[in-house]
C-alpha positions in Angstrom: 11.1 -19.2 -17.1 9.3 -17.1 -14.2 10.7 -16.3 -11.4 8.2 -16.4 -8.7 8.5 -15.6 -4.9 6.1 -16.2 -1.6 6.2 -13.2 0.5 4.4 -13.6 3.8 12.3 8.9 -14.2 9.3 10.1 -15.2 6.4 11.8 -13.4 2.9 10.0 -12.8 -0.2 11.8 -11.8 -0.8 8.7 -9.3 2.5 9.3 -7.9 1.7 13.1 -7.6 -1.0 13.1 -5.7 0.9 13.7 -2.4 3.3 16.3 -2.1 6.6 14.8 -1.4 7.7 13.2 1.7 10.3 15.1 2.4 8.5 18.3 2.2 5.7 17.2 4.4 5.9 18.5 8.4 6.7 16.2 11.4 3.3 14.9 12.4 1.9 17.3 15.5 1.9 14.9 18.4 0.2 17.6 20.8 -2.3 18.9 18.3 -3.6 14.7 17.9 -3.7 14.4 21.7 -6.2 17.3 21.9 -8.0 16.0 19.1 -8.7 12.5 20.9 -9.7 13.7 23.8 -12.1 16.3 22.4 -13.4 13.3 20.3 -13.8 11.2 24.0 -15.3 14.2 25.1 -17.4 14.1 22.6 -18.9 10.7 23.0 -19.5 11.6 26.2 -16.1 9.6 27.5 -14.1 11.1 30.2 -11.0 11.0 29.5 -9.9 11.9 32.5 -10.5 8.1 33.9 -8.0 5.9 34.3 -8.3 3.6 31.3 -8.5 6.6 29.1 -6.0 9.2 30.9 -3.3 8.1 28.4 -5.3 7.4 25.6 -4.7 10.4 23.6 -1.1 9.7 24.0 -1.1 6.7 22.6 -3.4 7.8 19.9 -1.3 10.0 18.6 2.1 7.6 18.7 -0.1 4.9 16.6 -0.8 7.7 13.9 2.5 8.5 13.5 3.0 5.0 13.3 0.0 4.2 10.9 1.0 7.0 8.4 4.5 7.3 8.1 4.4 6.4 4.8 3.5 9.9 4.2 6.8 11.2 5.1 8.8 8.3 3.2 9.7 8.2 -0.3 9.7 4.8 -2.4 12.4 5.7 -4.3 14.5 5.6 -1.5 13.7 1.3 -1.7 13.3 1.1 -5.2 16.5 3.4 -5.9 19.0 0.7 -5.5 18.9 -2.2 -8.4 20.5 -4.8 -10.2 22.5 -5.7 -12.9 20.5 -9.1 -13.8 19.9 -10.1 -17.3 16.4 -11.7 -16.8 13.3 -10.2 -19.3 10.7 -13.0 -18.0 7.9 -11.9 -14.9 9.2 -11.8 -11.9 6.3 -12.4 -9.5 6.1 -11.6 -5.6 3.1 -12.9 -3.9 0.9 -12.3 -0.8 2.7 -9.2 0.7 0.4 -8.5 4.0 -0.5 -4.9 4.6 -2.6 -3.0 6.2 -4.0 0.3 5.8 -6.7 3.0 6.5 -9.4 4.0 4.4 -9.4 7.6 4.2 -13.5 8.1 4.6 -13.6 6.7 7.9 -10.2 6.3 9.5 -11.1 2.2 9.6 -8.7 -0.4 8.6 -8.4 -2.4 5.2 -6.3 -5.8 5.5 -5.4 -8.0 2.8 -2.8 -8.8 0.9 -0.9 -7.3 -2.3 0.6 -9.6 -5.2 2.7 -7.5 -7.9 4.6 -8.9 -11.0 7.0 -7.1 -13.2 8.8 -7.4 -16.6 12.7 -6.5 -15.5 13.9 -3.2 -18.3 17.3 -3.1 -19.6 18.3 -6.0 -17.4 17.6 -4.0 -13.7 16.2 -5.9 -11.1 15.2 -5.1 -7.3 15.9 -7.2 -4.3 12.2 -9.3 -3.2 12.0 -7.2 0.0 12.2 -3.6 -1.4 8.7 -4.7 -3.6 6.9 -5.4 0.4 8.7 -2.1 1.5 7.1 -0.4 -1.3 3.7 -1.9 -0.6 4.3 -0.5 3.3 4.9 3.0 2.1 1.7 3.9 0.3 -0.2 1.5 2.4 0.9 3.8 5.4 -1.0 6.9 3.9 -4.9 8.0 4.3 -6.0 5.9 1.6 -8.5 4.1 -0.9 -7.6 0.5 -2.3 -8.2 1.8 -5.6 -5.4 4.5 -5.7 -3.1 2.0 -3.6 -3.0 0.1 -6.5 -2.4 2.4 -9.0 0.5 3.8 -6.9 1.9 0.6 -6.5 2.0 0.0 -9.9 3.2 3.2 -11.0 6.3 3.7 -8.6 7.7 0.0 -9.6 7.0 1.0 -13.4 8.8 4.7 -13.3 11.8 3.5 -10.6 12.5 0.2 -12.3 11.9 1.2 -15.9 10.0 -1.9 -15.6 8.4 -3.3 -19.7 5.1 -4.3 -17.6 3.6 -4.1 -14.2 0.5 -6.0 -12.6 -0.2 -5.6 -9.4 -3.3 -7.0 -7.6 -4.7 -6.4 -4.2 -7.4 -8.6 -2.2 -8.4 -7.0 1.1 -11.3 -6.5 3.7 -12.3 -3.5 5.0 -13.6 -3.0 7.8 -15.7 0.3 6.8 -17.8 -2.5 5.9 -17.9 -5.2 8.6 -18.2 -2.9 11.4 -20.3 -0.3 10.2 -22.9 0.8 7.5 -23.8 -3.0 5.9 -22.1 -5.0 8.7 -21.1 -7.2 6.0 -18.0 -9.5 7.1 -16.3 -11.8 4.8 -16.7 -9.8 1.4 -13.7 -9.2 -0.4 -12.7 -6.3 -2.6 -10.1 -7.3 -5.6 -8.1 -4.3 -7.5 -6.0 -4.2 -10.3 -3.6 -1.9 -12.3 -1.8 -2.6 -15.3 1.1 -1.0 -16.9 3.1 -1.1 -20.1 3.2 -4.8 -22.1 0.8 -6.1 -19.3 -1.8 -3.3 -20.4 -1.6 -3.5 -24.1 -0.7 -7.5 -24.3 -4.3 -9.1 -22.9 -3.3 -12.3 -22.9 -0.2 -11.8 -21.2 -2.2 -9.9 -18.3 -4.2 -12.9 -17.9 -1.6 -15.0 -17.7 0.7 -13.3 -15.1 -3.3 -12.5 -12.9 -3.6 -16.1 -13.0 -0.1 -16.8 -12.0 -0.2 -14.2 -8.6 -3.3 -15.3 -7.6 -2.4 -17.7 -4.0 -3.1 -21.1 -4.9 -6.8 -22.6 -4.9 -8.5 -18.9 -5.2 
């Protein structure tokens, strides 16, 4: 029987590409403020106007906002399980994020679906999966790694026998810029343990996060 929701020890090389949160500096509000307005400068903004007096301010309180998953660690969500003797997929769909592409500071949106074969009976509660989604969404990123990070964390932290996780998002590198392409969708995926080895079992559990009529 699987388990499926709706949501509106070892080291990894994906999960060492950061040094760790807690080893990372508070972000520099001051030094971001300067930053802006040189940037308004720049354009040839003033930012001494009205609407933009305060806008370096703000600025630099939305970073801190937009990339404090750099100073949070996953374990710290994925660190408390359960004692649940359940070894079918346990499937959490359409967990909203956004994030910002590392080449151009622009958003991606979209929406992260990630499935899991419980190890030696351990489960995690349904909203430490989203808060785990939040924390590497929250980082300078690329959708590739996102997933892969994903994948990894829930793998290592739950001793999980398989991980699929699979994102669908829009970025907006794309619709604003460059192409000016809007509506085109970018689909990831990273497998882990019996979902990478076991095909037909990947397809199965792909076909099973996927939101209904996609």
């Amino acid at each position: 029987m699987i388990a499926l929701a709706e949501a509106s020890k070892g080291q990894n090389p994906s999960l060492a590409l950061h040094r760790r949160a807690d080893q990372r500096p508070e972000v520099d509000l001051p030094r971001i403020e300067r930053a802006v307005r040189d940037i308004l400068i720049a354009i040839g903004e003033d930012p001494d106007r009205d609407g933009l007096l305060d806008t370096p301010k703000r600025v630099a309180k939305a970073y801190r906002e937009l990339f404090k998953g750099l100073r949070e660690d996953p374990a710290v969500h994925l660190g408390r399980v359960f004692e649940q003797e359940h070894d079918e997929a346990v499937i959490v769909r359409g967990i909203e994020f956004y994030s910002l592409c590392e080449h151009h500071l622009l958003p991606f949106t979209g929406r992260a679906h990630v499935a899991y074969l419980p190890g030696g009976g351990q489960i995690v509660g349904l909203s430490k999966i989203a808060r785990t989604v939040e924390v590497f969404a929250r980082r300078p990123q690329v959708q590739e790694r996102l997933t892969n990070q994903i994948a990894d964390a829930i793998e290592s932290h739950l001793q999980a026998r398989g991980v699929a996780v699979l994102i669908e998002s829009e970025h907006f590198c794309m619709k604003m810029r460059g192409v000016n392409k809007s509506g085109s969708v970018m689909a990831t995926t990273a497998l882990r343990g019996e979902y990478r080895t076991d095909r037909q079992a990947a397809a199965q559990v792909l076909s099973l996060m996927r939101p209904a009529g996609a």
